[in-house]
C-alpha positions as CSV (number, residue, x, y, z in Angstrom):
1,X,-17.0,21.9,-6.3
2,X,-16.8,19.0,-3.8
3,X,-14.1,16.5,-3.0
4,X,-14.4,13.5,-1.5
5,X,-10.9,12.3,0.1
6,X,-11.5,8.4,0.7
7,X,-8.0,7.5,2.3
8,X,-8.2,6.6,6.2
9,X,-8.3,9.7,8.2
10,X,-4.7,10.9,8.7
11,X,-3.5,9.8,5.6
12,X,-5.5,12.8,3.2
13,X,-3.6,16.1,4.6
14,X,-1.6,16.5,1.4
15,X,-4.4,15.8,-0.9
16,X,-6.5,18.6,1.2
17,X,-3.8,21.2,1.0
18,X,-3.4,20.7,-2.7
19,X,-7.4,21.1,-3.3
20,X,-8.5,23.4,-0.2
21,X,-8.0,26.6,-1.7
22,X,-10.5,25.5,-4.9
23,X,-13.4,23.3,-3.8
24,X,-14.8,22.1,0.0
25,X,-13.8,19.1,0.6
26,X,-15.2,16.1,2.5
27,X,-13.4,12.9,4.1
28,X,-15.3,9.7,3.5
29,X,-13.0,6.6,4.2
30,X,-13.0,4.1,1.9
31,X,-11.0,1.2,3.5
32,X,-9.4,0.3,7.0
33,X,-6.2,-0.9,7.6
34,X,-5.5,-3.4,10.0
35,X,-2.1,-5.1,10.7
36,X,-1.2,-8.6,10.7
37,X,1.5,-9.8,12.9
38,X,4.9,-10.3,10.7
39,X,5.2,-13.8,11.4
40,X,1.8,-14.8,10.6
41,X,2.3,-12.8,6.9
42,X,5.5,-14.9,6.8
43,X,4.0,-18.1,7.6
44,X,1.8,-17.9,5.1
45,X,4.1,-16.2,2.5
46,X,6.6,-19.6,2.8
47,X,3.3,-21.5,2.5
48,X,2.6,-20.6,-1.4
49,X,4.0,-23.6,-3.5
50,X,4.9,-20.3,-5.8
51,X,7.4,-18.8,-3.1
52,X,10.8,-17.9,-4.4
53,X,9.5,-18.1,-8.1
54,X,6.9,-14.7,-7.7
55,X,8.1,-12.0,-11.1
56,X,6.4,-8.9,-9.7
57,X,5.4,-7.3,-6.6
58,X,2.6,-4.8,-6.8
59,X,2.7,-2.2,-4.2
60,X,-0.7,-0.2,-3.6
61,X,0.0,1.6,-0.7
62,X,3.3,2.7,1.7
63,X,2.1,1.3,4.8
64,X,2.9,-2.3,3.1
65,X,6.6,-1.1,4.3
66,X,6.5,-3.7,7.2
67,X,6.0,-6.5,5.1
68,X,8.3,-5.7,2.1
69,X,11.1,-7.8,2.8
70,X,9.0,-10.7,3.6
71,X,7.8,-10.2,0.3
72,X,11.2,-10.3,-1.5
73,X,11.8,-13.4,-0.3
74,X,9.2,-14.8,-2.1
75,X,10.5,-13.4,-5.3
76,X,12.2,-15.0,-7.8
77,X,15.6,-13.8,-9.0
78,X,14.3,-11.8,-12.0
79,X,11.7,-9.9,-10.7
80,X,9.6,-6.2,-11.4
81,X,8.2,-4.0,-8.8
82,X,5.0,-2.1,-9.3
83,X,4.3,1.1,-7.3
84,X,0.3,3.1,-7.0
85,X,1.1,6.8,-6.8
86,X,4.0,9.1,-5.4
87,X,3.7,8.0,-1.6
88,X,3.9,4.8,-2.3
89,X,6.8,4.8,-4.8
90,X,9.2,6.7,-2.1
């Protein structure tokens, strides 16, 4: 069998341990990260007419960790957090 890992390369060592020892495995990056400067992301957080009144923050991935308390700014008081997978949950 072969898997493809799709992360960024450096980010698919757990996922390769965990499958190594059953099929070959292949990295083939799907996306590239690139960070903004905090203040720009918090510029154009305060700039939503919906900031303070956002009810859920949806977290795909755990290098959003920068940003995060921009981001719960922006929430309202009653709010729900959404986590993608293990990693990003911690």
């Amino acid at each position: 069998m072969l898997v493809a890992l799709t992360r960024e390369p450096g980010h698919n060592e757990e996922l390769r341990q965990w499958v190594a020892t059953s099929a070959d495995v292949v990295e083939v990056p799907l996306t590239a990260t690139l960070y903004r400067p905090r203040s720009d992301v918090d510029v154009e957080i305060r700039r939503s007419p919906h900031f303070g009144s956002f009810r859920s923050l949806v977290v795909t991935s755990a290098r959003v960790r920068k940003y995060l308390q921009l981001a719960k700014e922006a929430l309202a008081t009653d709010f729900e957090v959404y986590s993608v997978g293990r990693a990003t949950t911690r």
